[in-house]
N, C-alpha and C positions, 0 to 999 in steps of 0.2 A: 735277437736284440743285442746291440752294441752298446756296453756299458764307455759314459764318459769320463775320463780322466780325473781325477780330482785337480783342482784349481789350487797348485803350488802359492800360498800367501807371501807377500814381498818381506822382508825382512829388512827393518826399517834400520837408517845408520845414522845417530842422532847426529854425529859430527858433520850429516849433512841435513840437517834440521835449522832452519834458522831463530837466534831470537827475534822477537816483537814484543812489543807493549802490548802489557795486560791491556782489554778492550775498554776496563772501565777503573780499574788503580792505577795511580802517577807515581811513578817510578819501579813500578813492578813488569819484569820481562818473561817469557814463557815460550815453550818450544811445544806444539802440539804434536806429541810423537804416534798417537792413535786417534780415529775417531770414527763416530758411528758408521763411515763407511767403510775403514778396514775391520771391524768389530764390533758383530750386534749385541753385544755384551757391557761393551766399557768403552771405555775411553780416556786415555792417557796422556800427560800433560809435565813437564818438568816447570818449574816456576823458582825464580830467582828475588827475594826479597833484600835488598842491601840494607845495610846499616840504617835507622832512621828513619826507614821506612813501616810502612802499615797497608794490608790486606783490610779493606773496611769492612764493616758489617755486611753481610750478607747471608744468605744458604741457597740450597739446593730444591726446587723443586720437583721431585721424584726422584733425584740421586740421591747415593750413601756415597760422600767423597772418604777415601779411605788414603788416610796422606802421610807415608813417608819420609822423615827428616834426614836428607842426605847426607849436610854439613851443616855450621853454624847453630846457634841458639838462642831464644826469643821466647814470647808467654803467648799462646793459644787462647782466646777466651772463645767457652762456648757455652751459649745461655749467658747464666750471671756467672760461671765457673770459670776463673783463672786460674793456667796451669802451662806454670814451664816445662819447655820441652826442648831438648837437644838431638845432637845427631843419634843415626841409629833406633830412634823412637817411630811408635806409629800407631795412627790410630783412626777408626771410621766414622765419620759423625753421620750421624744420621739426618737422613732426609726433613727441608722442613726446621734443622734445631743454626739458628741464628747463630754466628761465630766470624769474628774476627783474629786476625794474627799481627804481630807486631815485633818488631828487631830492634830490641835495645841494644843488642850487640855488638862487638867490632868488627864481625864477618860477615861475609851475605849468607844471608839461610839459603840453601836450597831442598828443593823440596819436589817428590814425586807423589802426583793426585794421579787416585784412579777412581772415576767415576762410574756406577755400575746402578742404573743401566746407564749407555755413554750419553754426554749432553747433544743435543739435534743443535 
Protein backbone atom coordinates (compact mmCIF):
# COMPACT_ATOMS: atom_id res chain seq x y z
CA UNK A 1 0.00 0.00 0.00
CA UNK A 2 1.38 3.39 -1.07
CA UNK A 3 0.61 5.93 1.51
CA UNK A 4 -0.34 9.52 -0.30
CA UNK A 5 1.32 12.62 0.27
CA UNK A 6 -0.25 15.13 2.56
CA UNK A 7 -1.79 18.00 0.48
CA UNK A 8 0.58 21.14 1.31
CA UNK A 9 -2.29 24.09 2.21
CA UNK A 10 -1.70 27.35 0.18
CA UNK A 11 -0.77 30.04 2.31
CA UNK A 12 -2.82 32.82 1.66
CA UNK A 13 -0.90 36.62 1.10
CA UNK A 14 -3.62 39.11 2.09
CA UNK A 15 -1.75 42.04 0.13
CA UNK A 16 -2.95 39.99 -2.60
CA UNK A 17 -6.62 39.70 -1.31
CA UNK A 18 -8.68 42.33 -2.70
CA UNK A 19 -11.12 44.71 -1.02
CA UNK A 20 -15.12 44.63 -1.94
CA UNK A 21 -18.15 45.86 -0.44
CA UNK A 22 -19.75 44.23 2.38
CA UNK A 23 -22.64 42.25 0.47
CA UNK A 24 -25.18 43.91 2.44
CA UNK A 25 -23.58 47.20 4.64
CA UNK A 26 -22.90 50.70 2.65
CA UNK A 27 -19.83 51.62 3.08
CA UNK A 28 -18.26 48.79 4.63
CA UNK A 29 -15.21 46.77 2.73
CA UNK A 30 -13.76 43.31 3.51
CA UNK A 31 -11.13 40.92 2.25
CA UNK A 32 -12.24 37.20 2.50
CA UNK A 33 -8.80 35.73 3.44
CA UNK A 34 -10.36 31.97 4.40
CA UNK A 35 -13.38 30.13 3.71
CA UNK A 36 -15.15 26.89 4.05
CA UNK A 37 -13.30 25.61 1.17
CA UNK A 38 -9.69 26.32 2.53
CA UNK A 39 -11.10 25.42 6.16
CA UNK A 40 -13.65 23.03 7.43
CA UNK A 41 -13.31 24.73 10.51
CA UNK A 42 -13.76 28.68 10.12
CA UNK A 43 -13.62 31.04 8.05
CA UNK A 44 -11.71 34.35 8.01
CA UNK A 45 -12.50 37.77 6.88
CA UNK A 46 -10.74 41.22 7.46
CA UNK A 47 -13.37 44.10 7.55
CA UNK A 48 -12.85 47.73 7.26
CA UNK A 49 -15.41 50.09 9.06
CA UNK A 50 -14.58 54.06 8.18
CA UNK A 51 -15.42 56.84 10.22
CA UNK A 52 -19.35 57.15 10.21
CA UNK A 53 -20.09 54.35 9.41
CA UNK A 54 -22.40 51.23 10.86
CA UNK A 55 -22.25 47.35 10.62
CA UNK A 56 -26.29 47.01 10.98
CA UNK A 57 -28.15 44.64 13.14
CA UNK A 58 -27.59 41.26 12.44
CA UNK A 59 -26.16 37.72 13.79
CA UNK A 60 -25.03 34.56 12.88
CA UNK A 61 -26.89 31.61 12.36
CA UNK A 62 -24.77 28.53 13.66
CA UNK A 63 -21.57 30.73 13.96
CA UNK A 64 -19.55 32.06 17.00
CA UNK A 65 -17.94 35.25 15.16
CA UNK A 66 -15.02 35.83 17.24
CA UNK A 67 -13.82 39.49 16.18
CA UNK A 68 -10.51 41.02 16.73
CA UNK A 69 -10.17 44.90 16.85
CA UNK A 70 -6.94 45.57 14.67
CA UNK A 71 -7.10 49.44 14.76
CA UNK A 72 -9.29 52.25 15.39
CA UNK A 73 -12.35 52.46 17.97
CA UNK A 74 -16.11 52.39 18.04
CA UNK A 75 -19.15 50.78 20.56
CA UNK A 76 -20.04 47.13 19.88
CA UNK A 77 -23.84 46.60 20.74
CA UNK A 78 -24.81 43.10 21.43
CA UNK A 79 -28.28 42.32 22.50
CA UNK A 80 -29.34 45.51 24.44
CA UNK A 81 -25.49 45.67 25.72
CA UNK A 82 -23.28 48.73 24.61
CA UNK A 83 -19.79 48.36 24.86
CA UNK A 84 -16.78 50.34 23.67
CA UNK A 85 -14.24 48.67 22.24
CA UNK A 86 -10.68 49.66 20.85
CA UNK A 87 -7.67 48.14 19.16
CA UNK A 88 -6.20 45.13 20.60
CA UNK A 89 -9.59 43.87 22.08
CA UNK A 90 -11.49 40.75 21.27
CA UNK A 91 -14.20 39.06 21.66
CA UNK A 92 -16.76 35.92 20.55
CA UNK A 93 -20.27 36.52 20.27
CA UNK A 94 -22.30 33.89 20.09
CA UNK A 95 -24.31 32.39 17.72
CA UNK A 96 -27.92 33.52 17.29
CA UNK A 97 -27.16 36.90 19.92
CA UNK A 98 -28.26 39.99 17.56
CA UNK A 99 -25.36 42.87 17.37
CA UNK A 100 -24.41 45.75 15.74
CA UNK A 101 -21.05 47.82 15.37
CA UNK A 102 -20.72 51.45 14.82
CA UNK A 103 -17.55 54.12 14.39
CA UNK A 104 -17.99 57.17 15.93
CA UNK A 105 -14.42 57.72 15.52
CA UNK A 106 -11.82 59.45 13.46
CA UNK A 107 -10.26 56.32 12.13
CA UNK A 108 -11.44 53.39 10.19
CA UNK A 109 -11.96 50.32 12.57
CA UNK A 110 -10.36 47.45 11.33
CA UNK A 111 -11.26 44.46 12.15
CA UNK A 112 -10.48 40.40 11.99
CA UNK A 113 -13.79 38.01 12.12
CA UNK A 114 -13.35 34.46 12.60
CA UNK A 115 -16.28 32.52 12.10
CA UNK A 116 -16.36 28.90 13.37
CA UNK A 117 -17.89 26.89 11.94
CA UNK A 118 -16.99 28.91 8.66
CA UNK A 119 -20.10 30.70 6.83
CA UNK A 120 -21.33 28.37 3.44
Amino acid sequence: MTSQPAQIPPIIDESQTDWNPHPRFAGIQMKQLLTSADNAAASISRVQVPPGCVIGWHHHAGQVETVYVIAGDGVLTLGEQEAPFSAGQIVAIPSELDHTLRNDGAETVELLCVFTPPLV
